[in-house]
C-alpha positions in Angstrom: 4.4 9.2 -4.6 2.9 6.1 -5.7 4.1 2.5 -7.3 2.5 0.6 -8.8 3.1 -1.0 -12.5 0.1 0.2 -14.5 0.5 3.7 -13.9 1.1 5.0 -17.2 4.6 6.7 -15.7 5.8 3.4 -14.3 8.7 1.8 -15.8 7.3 -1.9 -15.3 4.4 -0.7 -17.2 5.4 -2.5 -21.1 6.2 -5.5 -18.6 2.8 -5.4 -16.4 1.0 -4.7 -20.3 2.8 -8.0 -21.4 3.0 -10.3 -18.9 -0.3 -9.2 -17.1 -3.2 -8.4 -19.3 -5.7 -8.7 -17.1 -4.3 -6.7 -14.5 -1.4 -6.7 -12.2 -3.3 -6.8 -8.7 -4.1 -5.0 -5.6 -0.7 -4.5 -4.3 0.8 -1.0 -4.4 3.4 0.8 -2.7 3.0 5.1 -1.6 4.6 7.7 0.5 2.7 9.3 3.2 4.1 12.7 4.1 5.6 13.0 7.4 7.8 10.3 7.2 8.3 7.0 9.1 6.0 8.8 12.2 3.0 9.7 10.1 3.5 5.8 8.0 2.8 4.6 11.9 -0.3 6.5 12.9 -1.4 5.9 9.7 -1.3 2.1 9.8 -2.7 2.5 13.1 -6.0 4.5 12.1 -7.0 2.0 9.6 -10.0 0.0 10.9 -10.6 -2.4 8.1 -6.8 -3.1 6.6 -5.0 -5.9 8.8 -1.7 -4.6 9.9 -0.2 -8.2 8.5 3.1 -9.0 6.0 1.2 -11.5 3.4 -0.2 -9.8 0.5 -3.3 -11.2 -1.9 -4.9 -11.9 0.8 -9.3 -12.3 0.7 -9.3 -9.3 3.2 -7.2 -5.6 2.9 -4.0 -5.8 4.4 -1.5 -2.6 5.0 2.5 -2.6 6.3 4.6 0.1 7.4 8.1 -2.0 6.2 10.3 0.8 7.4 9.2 0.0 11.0 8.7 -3.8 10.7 9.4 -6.1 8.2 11.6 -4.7 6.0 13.5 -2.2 8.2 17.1 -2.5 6.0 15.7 -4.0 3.0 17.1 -1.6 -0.2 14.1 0.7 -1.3 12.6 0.6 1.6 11.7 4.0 2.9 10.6 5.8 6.2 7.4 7.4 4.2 6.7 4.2 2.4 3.0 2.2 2.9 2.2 -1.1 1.3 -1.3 -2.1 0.8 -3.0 -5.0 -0.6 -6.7 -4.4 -1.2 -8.6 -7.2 -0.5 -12.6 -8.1 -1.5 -14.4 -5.6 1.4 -16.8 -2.9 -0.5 -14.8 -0.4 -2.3 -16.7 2.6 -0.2 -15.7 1.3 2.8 -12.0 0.7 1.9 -11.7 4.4 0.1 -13.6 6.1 3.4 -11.1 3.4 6.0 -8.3 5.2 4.0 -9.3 8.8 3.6 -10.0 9.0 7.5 -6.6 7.3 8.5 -4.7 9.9 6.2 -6.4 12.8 7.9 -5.0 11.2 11.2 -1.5 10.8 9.8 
């Protein structure tokens, strides 16, 4: 799964389309199958993402809130990866991504 609020099935989108014209951002929410163990090897794989809490940062930044941040927040789940890309080349953060999946 993924959420984010210009996805044509996302129920923020009429909210996103008004409020946000431009564009919403870089920050997105998915689920990484294998739950809360695969989220963790998958945050640790990553070479260019920063394993940090801020978001909209300059550089990409990834969480795994189920195992630090957010443990008991409401929403939060075991499979659930937050990422906020940040201004590295888009080849580099696509291939940093695919390689880290293929470890989770």
């Amino acid at each position: 799964w993924v959420n984010y609020p210009e996805l044509a099935d996302s129920k923020y989108k009429p909210l996103a389309d008004k409020y946000f014209p431009k564009g919403v951002g870089a920050v997105f929410t998915f689920g990484v199958k294998g739950g809360k163990e695969a989220g963790i090897k998958l945050v640790d794989a990553l070479q260019i993402f920063s394993n940090l809490a801020n978001v909209a940062d300059a550089k990409s930044l990834v969480i795994h809130p189920a195992s630090t941040t957010h443990a008991q927040s409401a929403g939060v789940t075991p499979d659930m990866i937050r990422l906020s890309v940040g201004l590295e080349n888009i080849d580099d953060i696509i291939d940093d991504l695919s390689q880290a999946l293929d470890k989770a």
